[in-house]
OpenMM code with the backbone's topology and positions (N, CA, C; nanometers):
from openmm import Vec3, app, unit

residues = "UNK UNK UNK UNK UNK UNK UNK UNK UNK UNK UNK UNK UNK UNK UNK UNK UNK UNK UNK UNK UNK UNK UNK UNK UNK UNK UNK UNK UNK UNK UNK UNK UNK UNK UNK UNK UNK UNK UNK UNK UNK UNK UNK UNK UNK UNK UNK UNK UNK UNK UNK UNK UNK UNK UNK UNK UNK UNK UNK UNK UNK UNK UNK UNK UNK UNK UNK UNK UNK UNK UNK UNK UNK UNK UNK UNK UNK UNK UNK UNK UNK UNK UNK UNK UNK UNK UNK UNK UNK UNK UNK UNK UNK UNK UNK UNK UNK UNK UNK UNK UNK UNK UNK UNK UNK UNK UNK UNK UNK UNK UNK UNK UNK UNK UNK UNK UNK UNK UNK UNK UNK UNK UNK UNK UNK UNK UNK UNK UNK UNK UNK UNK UNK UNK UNK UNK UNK UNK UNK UNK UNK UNK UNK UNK UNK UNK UNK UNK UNK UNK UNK UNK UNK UNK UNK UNK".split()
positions = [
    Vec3(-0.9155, 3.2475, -3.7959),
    Vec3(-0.7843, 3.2738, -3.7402),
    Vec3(-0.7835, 3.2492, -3.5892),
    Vec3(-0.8785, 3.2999, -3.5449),
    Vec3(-0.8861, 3.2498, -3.3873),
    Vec3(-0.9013, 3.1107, -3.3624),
    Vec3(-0.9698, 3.0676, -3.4054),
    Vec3(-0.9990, 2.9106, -3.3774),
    Vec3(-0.8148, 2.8304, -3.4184),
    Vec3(-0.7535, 2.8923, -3.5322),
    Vec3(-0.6308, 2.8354, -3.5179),
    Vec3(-0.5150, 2.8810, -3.4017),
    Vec3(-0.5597, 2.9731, -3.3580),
    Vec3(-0.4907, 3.0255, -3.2499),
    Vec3(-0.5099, 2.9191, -3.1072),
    Vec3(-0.6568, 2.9064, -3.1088),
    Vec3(-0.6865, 2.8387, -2.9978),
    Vec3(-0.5983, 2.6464, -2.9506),
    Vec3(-0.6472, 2.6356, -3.1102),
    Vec3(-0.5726, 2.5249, -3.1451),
    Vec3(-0.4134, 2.5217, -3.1095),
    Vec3(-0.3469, 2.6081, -3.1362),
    Vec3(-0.2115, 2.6116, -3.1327),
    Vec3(-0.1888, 2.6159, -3.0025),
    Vec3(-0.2361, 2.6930, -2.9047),
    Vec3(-0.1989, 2.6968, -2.8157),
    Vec3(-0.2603, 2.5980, -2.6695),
    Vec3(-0.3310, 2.5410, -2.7161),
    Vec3(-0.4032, 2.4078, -2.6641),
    Vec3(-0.2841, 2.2568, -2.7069),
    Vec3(-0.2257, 2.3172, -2.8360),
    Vec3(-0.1571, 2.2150, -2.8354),
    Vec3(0.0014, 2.1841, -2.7771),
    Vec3(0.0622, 2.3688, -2.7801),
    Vec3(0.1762, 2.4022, -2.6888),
    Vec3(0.1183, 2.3278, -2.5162),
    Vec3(0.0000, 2.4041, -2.4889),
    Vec3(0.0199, 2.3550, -2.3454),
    Vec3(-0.0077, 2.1733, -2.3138),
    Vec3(-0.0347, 2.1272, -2.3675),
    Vec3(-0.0520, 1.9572, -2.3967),
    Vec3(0.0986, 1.8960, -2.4104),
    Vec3(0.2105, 1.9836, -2.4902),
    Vec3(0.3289, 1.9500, -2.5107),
    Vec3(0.3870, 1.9424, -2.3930),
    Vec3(0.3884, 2.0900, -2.3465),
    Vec3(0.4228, 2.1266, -2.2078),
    Vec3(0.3858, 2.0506, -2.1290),
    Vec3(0.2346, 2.0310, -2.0837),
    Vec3(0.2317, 1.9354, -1.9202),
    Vec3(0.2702, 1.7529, -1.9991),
    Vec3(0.2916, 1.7428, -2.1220),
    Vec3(0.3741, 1.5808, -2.1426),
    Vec3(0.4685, 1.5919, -2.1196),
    Vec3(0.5849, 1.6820, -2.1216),
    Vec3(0.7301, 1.6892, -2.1292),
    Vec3(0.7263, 1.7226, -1.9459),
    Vec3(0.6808, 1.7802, -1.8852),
    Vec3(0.6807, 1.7857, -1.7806),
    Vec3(0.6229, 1.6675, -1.6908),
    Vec3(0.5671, 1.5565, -1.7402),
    Vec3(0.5456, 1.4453, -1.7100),
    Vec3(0.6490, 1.3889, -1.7071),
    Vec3(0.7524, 1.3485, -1.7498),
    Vec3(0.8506, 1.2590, -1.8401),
    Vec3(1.0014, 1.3393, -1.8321),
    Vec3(1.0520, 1.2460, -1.7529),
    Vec3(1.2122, 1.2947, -1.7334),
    Vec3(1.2936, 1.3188, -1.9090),
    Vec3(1.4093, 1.3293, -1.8956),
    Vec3(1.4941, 1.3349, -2.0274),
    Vec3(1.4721, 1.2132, -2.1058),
    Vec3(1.4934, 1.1484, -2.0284),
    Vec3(1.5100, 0.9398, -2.0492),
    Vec3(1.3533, 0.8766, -2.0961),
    Vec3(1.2411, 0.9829, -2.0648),
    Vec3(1.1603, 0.9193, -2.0946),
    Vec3(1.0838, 0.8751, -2.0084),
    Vec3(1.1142, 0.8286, -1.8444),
    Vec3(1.0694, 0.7793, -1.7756),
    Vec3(0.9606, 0.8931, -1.6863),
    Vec3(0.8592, 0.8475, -1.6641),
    Vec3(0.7841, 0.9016, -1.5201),
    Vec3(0.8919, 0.9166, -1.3895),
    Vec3(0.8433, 1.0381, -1.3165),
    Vec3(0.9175, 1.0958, -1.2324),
    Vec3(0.8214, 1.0654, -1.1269),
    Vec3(0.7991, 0.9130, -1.0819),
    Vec3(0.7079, 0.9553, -0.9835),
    Vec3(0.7823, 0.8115, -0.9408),
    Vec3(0.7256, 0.8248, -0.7543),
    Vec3(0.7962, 0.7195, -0.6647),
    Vec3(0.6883, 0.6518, -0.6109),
    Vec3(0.6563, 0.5102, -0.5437),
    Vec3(0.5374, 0.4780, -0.4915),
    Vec3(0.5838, 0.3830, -0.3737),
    Vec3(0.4841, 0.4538, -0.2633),
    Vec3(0.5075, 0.4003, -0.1547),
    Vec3(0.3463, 0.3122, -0.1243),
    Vec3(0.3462, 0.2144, 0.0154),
    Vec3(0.2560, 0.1483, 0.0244),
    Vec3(0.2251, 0.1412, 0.1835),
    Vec3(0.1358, 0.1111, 0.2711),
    Vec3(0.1200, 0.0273, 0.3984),
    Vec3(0.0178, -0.0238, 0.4192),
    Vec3(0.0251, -0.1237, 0.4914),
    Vec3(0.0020, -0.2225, 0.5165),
    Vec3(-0.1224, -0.2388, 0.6681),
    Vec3(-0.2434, -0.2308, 0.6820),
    Vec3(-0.3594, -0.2322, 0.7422),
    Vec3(-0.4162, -0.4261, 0.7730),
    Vec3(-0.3257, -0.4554, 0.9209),
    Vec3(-0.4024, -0.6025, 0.9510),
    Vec3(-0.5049, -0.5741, 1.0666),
    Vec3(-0.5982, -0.6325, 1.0660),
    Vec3(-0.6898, -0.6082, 1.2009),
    Vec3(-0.7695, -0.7874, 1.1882),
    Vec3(-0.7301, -0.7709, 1.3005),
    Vec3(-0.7608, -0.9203, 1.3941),
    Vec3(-0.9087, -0.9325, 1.3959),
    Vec3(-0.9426, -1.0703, 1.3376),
    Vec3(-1.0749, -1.0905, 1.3702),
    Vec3(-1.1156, -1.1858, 1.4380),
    Vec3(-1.0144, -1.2410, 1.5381),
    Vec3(-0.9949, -1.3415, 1.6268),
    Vec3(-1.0867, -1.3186, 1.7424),
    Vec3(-1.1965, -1.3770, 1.8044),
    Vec3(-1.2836, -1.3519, 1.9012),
    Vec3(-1.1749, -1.3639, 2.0269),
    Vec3(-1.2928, -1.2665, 2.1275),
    Vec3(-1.2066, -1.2827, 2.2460),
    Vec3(-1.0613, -1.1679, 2.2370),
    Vec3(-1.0670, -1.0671, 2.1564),
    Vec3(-0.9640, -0.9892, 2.0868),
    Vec3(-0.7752, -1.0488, 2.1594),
    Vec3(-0.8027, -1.1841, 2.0977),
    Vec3(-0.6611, -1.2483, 2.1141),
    Vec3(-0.5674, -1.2156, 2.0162),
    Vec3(-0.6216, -1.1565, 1.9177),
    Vec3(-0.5261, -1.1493, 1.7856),
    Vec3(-0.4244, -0.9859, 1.7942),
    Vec3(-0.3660, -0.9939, 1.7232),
    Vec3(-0.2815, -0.8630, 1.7052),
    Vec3(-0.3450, -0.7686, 1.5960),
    Vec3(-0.3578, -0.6523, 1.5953),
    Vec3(-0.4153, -0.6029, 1.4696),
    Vec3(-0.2923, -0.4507, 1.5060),
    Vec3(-0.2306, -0.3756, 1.3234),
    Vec3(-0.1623, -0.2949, 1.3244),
    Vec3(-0.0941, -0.2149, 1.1759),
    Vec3(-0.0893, -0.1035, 1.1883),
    Vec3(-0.0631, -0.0717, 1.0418),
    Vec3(0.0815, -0.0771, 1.0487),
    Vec3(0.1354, -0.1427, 0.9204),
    Vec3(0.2858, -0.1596, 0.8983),
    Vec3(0.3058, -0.0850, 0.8243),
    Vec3(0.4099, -0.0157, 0.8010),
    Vec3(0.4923, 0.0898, 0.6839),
    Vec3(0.6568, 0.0264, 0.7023),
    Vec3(0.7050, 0.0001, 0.5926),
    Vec3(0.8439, -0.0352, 0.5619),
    Vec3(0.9265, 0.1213, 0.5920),
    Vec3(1.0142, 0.0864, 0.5996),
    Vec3(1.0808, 0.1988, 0.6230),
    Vec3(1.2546, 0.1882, 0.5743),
    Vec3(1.2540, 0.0538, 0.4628),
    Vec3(1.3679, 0.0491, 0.4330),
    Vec3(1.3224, 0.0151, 0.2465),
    Vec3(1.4093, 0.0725, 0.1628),
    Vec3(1.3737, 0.0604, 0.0478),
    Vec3(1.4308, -0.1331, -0.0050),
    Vec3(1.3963, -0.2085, -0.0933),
    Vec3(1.4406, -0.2920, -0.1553),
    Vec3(1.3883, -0.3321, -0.2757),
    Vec3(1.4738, -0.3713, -0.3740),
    Vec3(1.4980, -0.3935, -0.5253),
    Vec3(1.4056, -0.5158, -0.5573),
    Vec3(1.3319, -0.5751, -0.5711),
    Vec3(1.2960, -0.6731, -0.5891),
    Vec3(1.3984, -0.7871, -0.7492),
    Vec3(1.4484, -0.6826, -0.8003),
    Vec3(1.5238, -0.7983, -0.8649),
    Vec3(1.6554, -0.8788, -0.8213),
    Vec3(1.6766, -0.8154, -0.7229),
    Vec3(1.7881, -0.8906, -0.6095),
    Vec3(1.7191, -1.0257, -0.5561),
    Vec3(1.5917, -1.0321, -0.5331),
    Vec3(1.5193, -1.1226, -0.4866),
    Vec3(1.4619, -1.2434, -0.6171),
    Vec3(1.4459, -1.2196, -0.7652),
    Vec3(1.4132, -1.2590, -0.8736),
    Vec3(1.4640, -1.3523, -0.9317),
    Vec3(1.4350, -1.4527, -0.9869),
    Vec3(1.5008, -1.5305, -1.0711),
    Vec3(1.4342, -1.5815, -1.1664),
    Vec3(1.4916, -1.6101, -1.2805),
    Vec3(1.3523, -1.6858, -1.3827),
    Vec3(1.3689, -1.8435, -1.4095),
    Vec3(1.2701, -1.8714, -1.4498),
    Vec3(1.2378, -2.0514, -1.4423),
    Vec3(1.2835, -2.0894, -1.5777),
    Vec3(1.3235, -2.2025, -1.5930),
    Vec3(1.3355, -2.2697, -1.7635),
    Vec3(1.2737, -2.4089, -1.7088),
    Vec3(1.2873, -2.4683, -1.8021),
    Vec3(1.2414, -2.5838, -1.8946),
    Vec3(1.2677, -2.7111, -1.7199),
    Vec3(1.4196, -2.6377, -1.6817),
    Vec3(1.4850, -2.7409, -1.5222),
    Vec3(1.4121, -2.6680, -1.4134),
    Vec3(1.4601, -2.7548, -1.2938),
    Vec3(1.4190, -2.6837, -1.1957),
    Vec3(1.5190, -2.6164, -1.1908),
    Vec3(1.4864, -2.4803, -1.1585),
    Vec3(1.5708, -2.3536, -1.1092),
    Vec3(1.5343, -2.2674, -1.0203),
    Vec3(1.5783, -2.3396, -0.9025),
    Vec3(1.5296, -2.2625, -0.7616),
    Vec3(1.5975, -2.1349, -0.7014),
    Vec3(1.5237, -2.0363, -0.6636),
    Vec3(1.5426, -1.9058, -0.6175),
    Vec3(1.6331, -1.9413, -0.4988),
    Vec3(1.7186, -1.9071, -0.5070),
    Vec3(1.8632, -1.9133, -0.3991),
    Vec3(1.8350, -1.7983, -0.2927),
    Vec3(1.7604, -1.6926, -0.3155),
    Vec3(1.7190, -1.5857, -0.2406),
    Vec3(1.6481, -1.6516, -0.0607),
    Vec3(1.7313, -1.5491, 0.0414),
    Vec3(1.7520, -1.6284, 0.1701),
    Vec3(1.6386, -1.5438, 0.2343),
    Vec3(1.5795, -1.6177, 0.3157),
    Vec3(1.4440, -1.5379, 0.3807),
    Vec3(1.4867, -1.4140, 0.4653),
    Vec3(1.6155, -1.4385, 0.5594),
    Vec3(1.6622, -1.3457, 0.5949),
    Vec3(1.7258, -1.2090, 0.5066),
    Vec3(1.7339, -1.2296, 0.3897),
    Vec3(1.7888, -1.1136, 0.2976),
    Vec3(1.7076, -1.0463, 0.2674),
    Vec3(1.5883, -1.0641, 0.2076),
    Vec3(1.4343, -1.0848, 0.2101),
    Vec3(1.3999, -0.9917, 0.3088),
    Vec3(1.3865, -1.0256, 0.4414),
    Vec3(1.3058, -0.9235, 0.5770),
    Vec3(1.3637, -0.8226, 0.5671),
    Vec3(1.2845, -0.6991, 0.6286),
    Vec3(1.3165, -0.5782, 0.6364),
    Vec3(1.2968, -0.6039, 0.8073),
    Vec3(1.3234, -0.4877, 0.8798),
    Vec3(1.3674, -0.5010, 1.0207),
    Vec3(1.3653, -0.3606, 1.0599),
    Vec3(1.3727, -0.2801, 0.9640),
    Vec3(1.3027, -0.1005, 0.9624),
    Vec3(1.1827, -0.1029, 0.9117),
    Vec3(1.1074, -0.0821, 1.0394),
    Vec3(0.9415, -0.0449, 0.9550),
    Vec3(0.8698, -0.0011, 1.0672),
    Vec3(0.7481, 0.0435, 1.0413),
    Vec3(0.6742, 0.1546, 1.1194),
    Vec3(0.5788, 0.0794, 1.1905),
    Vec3(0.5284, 0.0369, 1.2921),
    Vec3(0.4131, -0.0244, 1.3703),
    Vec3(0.3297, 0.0760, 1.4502),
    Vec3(0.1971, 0.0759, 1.4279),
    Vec3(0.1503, 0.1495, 1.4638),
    Vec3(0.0068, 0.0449, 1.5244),
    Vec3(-0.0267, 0.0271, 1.6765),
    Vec3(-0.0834, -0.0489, 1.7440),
    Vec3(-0.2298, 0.0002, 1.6753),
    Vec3(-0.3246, -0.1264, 1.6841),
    Vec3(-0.4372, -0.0903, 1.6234),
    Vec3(-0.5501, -0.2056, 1.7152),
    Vec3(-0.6388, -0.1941, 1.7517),
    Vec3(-0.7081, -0.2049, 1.8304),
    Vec3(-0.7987, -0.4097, 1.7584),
    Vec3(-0.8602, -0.4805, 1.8261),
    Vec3(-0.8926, -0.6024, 1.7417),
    Vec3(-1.0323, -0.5675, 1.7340),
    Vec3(-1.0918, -0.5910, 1.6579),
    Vec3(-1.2267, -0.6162, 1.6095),
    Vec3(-1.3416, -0.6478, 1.7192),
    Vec3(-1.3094, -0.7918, 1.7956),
    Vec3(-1.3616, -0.8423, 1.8982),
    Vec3(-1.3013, -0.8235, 2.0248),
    Vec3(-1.3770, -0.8545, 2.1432),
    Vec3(-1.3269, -0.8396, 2.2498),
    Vec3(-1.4157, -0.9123, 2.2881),
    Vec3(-1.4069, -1.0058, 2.4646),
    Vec3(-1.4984, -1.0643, 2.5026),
    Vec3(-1.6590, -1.0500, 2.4756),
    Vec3(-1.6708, -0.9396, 2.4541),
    Vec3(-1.8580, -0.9140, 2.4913),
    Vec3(-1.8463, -0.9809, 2.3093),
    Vec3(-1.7624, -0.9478, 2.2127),
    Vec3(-1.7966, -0.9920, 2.0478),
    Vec3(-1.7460, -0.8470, 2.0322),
    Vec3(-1.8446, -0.8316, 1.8731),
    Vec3(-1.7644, -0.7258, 1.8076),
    Vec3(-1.7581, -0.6078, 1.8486),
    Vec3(-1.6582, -0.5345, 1.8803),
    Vec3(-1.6686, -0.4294, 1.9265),
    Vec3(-1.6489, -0.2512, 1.8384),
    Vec3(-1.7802, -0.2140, 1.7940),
    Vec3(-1.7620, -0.0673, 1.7478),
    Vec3(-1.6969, 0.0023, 1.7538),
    Vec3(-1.6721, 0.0728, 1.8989),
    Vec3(-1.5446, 0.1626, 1.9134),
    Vec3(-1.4071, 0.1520, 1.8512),
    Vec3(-1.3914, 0.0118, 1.8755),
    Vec3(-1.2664, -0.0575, 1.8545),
    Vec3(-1.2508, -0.0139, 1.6955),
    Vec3(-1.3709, -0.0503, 1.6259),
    Vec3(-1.3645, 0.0041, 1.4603),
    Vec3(-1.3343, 0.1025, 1.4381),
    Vec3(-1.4282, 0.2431, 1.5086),
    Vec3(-1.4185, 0.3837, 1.4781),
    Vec3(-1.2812, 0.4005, 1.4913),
    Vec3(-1.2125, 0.3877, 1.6291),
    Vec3(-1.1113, 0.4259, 1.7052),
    Vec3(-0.9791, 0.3865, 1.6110),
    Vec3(-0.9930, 0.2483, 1.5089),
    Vec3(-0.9242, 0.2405, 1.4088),
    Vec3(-0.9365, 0.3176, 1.2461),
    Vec3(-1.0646, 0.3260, 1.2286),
    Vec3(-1.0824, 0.4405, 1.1176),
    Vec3(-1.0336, 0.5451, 1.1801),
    Vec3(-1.0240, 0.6342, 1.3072),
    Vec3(-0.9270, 0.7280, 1.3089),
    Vec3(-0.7829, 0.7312, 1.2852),
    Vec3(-0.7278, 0.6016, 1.3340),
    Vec3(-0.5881, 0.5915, 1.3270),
    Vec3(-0.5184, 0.6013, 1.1385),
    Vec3(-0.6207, 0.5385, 1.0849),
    Vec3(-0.6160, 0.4760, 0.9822),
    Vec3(-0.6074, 0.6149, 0.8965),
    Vec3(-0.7322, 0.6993, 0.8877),
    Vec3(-0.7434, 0.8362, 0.8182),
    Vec3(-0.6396, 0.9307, 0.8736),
    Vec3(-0.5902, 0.9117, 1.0067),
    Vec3(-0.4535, 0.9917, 1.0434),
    Vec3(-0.3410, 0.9664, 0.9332),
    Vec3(-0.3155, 0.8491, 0.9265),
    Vec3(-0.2092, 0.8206, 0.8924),
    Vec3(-0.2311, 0.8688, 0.7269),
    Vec3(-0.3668, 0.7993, 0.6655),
    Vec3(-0.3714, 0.8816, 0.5034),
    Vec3(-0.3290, 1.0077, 0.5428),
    Vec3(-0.3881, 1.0730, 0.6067),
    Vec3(-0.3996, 1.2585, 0.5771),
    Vec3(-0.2776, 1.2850, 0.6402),
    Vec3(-0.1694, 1.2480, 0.6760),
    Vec3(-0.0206, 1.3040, 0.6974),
    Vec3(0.0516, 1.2250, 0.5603),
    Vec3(0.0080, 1.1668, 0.4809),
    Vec3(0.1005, 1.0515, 0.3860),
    Vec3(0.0218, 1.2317, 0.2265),
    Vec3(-0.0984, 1.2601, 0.2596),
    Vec3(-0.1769, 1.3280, 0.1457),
    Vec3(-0.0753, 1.4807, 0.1779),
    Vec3(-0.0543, 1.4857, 0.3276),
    Vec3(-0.0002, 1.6240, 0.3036),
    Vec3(0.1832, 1.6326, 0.3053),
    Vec3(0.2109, 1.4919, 0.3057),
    Vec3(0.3387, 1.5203, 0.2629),
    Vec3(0.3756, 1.4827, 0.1367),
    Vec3(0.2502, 1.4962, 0.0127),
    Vec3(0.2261, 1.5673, -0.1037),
    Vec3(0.2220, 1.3776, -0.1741),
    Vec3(0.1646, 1.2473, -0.0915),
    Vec3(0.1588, 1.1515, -0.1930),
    Vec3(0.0127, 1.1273, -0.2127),
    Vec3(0.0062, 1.0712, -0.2886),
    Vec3(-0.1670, 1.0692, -0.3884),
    Vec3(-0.1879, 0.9323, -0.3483),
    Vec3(-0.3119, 0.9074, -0.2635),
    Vec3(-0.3650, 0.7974, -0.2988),
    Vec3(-0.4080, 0.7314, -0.4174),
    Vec3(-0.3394, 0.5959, -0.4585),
    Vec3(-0.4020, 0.5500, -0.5758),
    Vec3(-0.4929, 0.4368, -0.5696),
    Vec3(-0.5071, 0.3541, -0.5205),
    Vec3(-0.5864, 0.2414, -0.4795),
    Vec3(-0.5770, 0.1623, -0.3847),
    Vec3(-0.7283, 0.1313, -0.2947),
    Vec3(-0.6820, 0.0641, -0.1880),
    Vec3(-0.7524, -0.1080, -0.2104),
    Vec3(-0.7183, -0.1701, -0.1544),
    Vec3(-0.7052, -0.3112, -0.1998),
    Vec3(-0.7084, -0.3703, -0.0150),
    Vec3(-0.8296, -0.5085, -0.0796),
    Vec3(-0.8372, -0.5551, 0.0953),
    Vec3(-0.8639, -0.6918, 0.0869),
    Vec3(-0.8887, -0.7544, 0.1499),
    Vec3(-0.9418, -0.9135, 0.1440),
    Vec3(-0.9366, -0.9676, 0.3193),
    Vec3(-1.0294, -1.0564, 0.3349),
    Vec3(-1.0428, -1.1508, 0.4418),
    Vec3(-0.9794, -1.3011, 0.4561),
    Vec3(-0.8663, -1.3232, 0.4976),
    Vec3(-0.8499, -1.4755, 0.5464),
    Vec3(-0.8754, -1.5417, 0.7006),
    Vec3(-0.9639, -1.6383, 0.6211),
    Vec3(-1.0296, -1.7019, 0.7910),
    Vec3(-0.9242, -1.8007, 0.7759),
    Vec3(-0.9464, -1.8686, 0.8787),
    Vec3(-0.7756, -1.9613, 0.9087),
    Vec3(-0.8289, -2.0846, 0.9108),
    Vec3(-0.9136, -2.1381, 0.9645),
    Vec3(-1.0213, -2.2871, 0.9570),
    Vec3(-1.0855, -2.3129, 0.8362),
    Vec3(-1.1774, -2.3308, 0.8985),
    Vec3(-1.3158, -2.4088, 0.8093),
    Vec3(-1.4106, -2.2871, 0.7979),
    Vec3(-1.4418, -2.2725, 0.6794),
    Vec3(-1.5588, -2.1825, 0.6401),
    Vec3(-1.6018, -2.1606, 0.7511),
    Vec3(-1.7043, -2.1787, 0.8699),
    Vec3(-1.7299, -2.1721, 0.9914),
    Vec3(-1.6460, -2.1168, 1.0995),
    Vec3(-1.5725, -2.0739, 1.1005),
    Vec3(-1.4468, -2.0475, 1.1736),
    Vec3(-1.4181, -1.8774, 1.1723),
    Vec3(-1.4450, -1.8406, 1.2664),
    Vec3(-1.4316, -1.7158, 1.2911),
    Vec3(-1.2982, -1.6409, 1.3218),
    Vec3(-1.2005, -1.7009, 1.3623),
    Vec3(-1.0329, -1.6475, 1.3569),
    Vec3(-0.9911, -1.6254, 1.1857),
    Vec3(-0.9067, -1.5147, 1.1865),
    Vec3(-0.8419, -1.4609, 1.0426),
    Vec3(-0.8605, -1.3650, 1.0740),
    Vec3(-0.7538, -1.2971, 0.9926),
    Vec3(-0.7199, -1.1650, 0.9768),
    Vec3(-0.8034, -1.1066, 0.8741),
    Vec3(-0.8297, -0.8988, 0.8253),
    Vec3(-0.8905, -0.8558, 0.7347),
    Vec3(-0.7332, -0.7774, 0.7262),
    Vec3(-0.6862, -0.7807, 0.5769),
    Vec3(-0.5699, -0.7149, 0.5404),
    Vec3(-0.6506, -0.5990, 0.4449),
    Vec3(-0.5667, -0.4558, 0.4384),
    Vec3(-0.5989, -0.3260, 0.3361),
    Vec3(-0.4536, -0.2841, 0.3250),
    Vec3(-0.4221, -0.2647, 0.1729),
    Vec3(-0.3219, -0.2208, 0.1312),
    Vec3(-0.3579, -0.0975, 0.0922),
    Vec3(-0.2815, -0.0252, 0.1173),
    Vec3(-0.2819, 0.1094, 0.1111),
    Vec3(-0.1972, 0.2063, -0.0580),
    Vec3(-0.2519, 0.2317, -0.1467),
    Vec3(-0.1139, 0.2621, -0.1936),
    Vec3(-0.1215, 0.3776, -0.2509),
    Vec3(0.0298, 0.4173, -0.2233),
    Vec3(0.0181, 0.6080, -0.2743),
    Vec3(0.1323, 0.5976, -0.4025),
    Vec3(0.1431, 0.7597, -0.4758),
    Vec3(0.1895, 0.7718, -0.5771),
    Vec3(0.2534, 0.9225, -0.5308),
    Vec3(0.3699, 1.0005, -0.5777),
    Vec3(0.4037, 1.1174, -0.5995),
    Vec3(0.5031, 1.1883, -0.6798),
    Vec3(0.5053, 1.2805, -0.7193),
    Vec3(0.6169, 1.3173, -0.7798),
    Vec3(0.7315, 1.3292, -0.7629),
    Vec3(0.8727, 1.2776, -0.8192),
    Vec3(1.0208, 1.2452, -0.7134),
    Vec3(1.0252, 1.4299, -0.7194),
] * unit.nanometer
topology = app.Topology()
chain = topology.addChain("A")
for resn in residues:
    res = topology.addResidue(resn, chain)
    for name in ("N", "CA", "C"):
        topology.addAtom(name, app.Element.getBySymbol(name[0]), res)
């Protein structure tokens, strides 16, 4: 009898935190935001490096179109496209005359963990971060940027 008890009520609370997952409609109640981490790896720290955050929402199916069999080109205007509200936050370059410069790194892992730990306590969840290197030349070529996407999750 206990063991069916246990059962039962293992299975009420499983009901409970699913239905509390999941609006009326069915859908997840959760919103996701992102930003955007460039740092200059341009010697001579000529480059710009800076974390971007949008600060204006947009639909991406306003921007969408689908292809057939013809050409069917996206009519969508670059200017409709840009956002023009967004967050810049100055970030220090990699190199500087002497070459690479450390501080310059740390001094950006602070900026960088600032900005997580005010995004964590205004209750969004990091979900995965995502990065890559583009050099701009020839394999040999030391100019390009290192991009990190940032991305969070929370409950609406």
């Amino acid at each position: 009898m206990k063991k069916v008890n246990t059962l039962f009520v293992a299975l009420i609370l499983c009901t409970g935190a699913f239905l509390l997952a999941f609006n009326s409609n069915g859908e997840k109640q959760y919103e996701f935001t992102s930003f955007t981490v460039v740092e200059s790896i341009v010697p001579s720290g000529l480059g710009r490096s800076r974390i971007i955050s949008s600060l204006e929402e947009k639909n991406y199916q306003d921007y969408t179109s689908e292809r057939t069999g013809d050409f069917d080109r996206n009519e969508s205007s670059r200017q409709e496209i840009r956002v023009k509200n967004f967050e810049e936050t100055k970030l220090l370059n990699f190199y500087n005359l002497g070459g690479i410069r450390f501080q310059n790194i740390a001094a950006n892992d602070a900026l960088i963990n600032s900005k997580v730990n005010a995004m964590l306590n205004q209750g969004w969840e990091l979900k995965n971060v995502v990065s890559g290197v583009e050099a701009v030349g020839s394999k040999d070529d030391a100019n390009g940027i290192y991009i990190t996407r940032f991305y969070f999750q929370r409950n609406k």
